[in-house]
N, C-alpha and C positions, 0 to 999 in steps of 0.2 A: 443202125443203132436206134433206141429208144429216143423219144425227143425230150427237151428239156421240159417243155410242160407235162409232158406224161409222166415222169419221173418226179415231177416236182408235185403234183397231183396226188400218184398214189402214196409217195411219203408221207404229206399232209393226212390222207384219208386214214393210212395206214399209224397214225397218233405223233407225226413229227410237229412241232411248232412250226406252224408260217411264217419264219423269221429268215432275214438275212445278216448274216455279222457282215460289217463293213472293217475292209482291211486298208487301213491308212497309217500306214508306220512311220510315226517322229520318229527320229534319231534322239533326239531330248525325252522323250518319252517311253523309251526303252529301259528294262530293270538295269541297271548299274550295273548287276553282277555279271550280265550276261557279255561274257568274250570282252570283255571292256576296253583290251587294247587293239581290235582288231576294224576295218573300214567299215560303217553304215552299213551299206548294202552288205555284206559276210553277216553282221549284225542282224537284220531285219531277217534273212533268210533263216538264222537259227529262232529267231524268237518263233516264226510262223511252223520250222520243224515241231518244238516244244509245244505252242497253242493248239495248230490243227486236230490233232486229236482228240484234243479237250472238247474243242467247238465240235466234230464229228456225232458227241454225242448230246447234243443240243438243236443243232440247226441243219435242215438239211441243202443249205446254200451261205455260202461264203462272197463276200464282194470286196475284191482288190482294188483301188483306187490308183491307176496307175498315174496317177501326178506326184502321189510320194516314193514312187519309186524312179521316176525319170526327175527326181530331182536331184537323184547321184548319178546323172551322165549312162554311162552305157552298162558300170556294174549293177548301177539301180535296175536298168532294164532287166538285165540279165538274172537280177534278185527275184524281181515280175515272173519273169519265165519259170523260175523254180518255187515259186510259192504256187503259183497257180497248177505246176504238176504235181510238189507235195498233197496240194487239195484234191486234188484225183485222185492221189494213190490211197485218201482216206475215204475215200466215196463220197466226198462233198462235190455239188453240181456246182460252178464257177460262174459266176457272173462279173464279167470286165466292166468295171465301174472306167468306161476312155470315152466315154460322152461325144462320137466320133460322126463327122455328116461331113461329105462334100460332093462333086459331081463328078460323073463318070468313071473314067479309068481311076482316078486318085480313090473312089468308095470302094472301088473292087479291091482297088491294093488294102484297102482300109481292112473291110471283110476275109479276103485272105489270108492276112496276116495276125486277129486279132483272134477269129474260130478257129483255127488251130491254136491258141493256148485258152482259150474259155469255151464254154456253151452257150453262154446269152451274152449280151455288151448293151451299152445304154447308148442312146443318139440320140443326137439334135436335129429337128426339123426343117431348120432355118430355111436351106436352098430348096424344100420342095419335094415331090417326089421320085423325083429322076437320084436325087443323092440318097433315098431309100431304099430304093431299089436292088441292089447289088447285094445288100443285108439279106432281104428278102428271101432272093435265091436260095440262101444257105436254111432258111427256115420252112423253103420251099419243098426239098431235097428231101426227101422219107431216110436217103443213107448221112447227111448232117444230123437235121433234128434239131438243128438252132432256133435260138429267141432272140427278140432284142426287145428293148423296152426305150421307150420314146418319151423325152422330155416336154411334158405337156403344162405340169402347174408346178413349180419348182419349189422347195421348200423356202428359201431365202428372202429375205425382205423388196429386194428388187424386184423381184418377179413381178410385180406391179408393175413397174417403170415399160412392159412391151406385152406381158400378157392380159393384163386388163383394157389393154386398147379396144376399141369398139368396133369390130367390121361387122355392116353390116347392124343389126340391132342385138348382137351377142359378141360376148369378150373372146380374144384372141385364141387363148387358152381354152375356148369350148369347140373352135372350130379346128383346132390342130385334135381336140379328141375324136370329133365325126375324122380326119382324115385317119388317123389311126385305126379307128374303128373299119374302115374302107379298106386298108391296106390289110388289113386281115382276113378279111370277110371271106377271101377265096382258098386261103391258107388251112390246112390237115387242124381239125382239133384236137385235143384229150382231154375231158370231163368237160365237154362246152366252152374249154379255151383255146383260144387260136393262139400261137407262135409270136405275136406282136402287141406285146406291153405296152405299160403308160408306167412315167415317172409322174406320182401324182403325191406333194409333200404333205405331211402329215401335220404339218404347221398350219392351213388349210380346212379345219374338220369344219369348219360350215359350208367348204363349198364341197367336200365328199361325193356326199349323197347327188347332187348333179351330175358331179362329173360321173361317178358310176353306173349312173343312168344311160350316159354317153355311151360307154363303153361298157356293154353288158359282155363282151366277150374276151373284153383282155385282163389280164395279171396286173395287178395295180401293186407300181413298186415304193413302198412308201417310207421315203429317209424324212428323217427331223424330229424323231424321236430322241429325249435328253436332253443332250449339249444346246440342240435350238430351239427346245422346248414345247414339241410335240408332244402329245399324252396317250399312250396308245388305249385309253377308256376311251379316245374320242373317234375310233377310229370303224367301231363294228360295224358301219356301214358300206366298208370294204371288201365286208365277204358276204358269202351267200347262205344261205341254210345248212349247208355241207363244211363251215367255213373253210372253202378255199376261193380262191378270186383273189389273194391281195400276199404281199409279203413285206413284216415289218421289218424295216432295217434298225440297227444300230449300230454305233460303231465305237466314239470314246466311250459309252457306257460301260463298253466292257473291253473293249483290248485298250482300257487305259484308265481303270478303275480303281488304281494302284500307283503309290509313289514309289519314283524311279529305283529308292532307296531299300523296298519291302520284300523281305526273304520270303516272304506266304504270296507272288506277287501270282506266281501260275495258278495258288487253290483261289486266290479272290479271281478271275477269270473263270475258271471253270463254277463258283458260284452266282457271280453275276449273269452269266448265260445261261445259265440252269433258272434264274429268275425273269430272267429276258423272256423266257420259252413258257415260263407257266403264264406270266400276263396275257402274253398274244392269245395264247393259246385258250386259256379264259373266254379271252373275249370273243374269239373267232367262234370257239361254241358258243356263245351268248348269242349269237347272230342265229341260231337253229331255229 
């Protein structure tokens, strides 16, 4: 199979927005009309039948958050599994928003279980590289073709509280990018990118340009746009001349850009993302 970056690549080059929708489904935030008397999870999997297609023609990657779906027990899970094949069956490339790191056998189980329902998945670094490891493999593999993308400068306000620590005469957060950058370095490219991302928050745009200095070879995955108040004007130094290198994400901007209450709730969605995709996408060529 084709790998996620190569697909993620030529779509870009080929005039897709470098965007990611992020899929985080409230129960409280769902249209009223939709199935109303039926459980969450039944719920979340039709609203993602009815959107997915909409997004298909805006974004060519989708990211499920699977904390709101494992917050309904096992049919949340089970919602997970079927939104993330519905995004296949549309040709959207999947990236598992499960922010997953541990060591040894527990990472493999982690890997095994998660690339079989997505392409890329995001991690945390914390334990090291022995808990990256097992990820790797699968992006190793020419018949996978997996990404992951690694948690290095976080959108969120705490991110300060452990990544601006000082090791050494540089912040936490600059030395977790050289390891990323490392862990890719021996890794298959497509258009100069290797298989192993950074989550780098878009809340951030003055330390950007650094960190992508860092990491001239990875996919910079950039949530905090909107609701946290990231600007994607701030962001063109995420991409390259070509603009790829970077994918902005969203997520309430647009699969919650509407009261619960609103019969026009799917066209505000499919025009929010249709506006989502010309900004990035602006700017990404402004980087030319």
């Amino acid at each position: 199979m084709r790998s996620f970056t190569a697909q993620l690549a030529e779509r870009v080059l080929a005039g897709r927005a470098p965007i990611v929708i992020g899929l985080d489904p409230r129960a409280d935030a769902l249209p009223a009309r939709l199935l109303p008397d039926a459980a969450p999870a039944q719920r979340i999997v039709e609203f993602h039948r009815l959107t997915l297609p909409v997004l298909a023609r805006h974004a060519p990657c989708v990211k499920p958050n699977i904390a709101f779906f494992e917050a309904h027990g096992a049919a949340g899970y089970r919602a997970y599994e079927e939104t993330c094949a519905l995004a296949r069956q549309h040709g959207l490339l999947v990236l598992g928003d499960v922010k997953r790191g541990d060591i040894g056998s527990t990472a493999a189980a982690y890997a095994e279980g998660h690339f079989a329902l997505a392409d890329a998945l995001t991690l945390h670094p914390y334990l090291g590289a022995d808990s990256i490891e097992p990820f790797l493999a699968a992006c190793r593999s020419p018949q996978d073709g997996r990404a992951v993308f690694v948690l290095v400068r976080t959108s969120n306000p705490g991110a300060r509280d452990f990544q601006d620590l000082v090791v050494g005469n540089r912040p936490l957060c600059d030395v977790v990018a050289e390891a990323v950058t490392r862990w890719g370095a021996d890794l298959p490219r497509a258009e100069g990118y290797s298989p192993v991302g950074a989550v780098v928050g878009a809340t951030w745009p003055q330390e950007l340009a650094r960190l992508r200095a860092l990491l001239p070879h990875a996919w910079l995955l950039l949530p905090g746009v909107g609701a946290q108040g990231g600007k994607v004007q701030d962001l063109a130094a995420a991409f390259d001349r070509r603009g790829l290198g970077a994918l902005v994400n969203q997520s309430r901007g647009v699969m919650q850009c509407f009261a619960p209450d609103a019969a026009d709730w799917l066209e505000r969605i499919d025009a929010a993302a249709a506006a989502f995709a010309a900004e990035c996408r602006a700017v990404a060529r402004g980087s030319r």
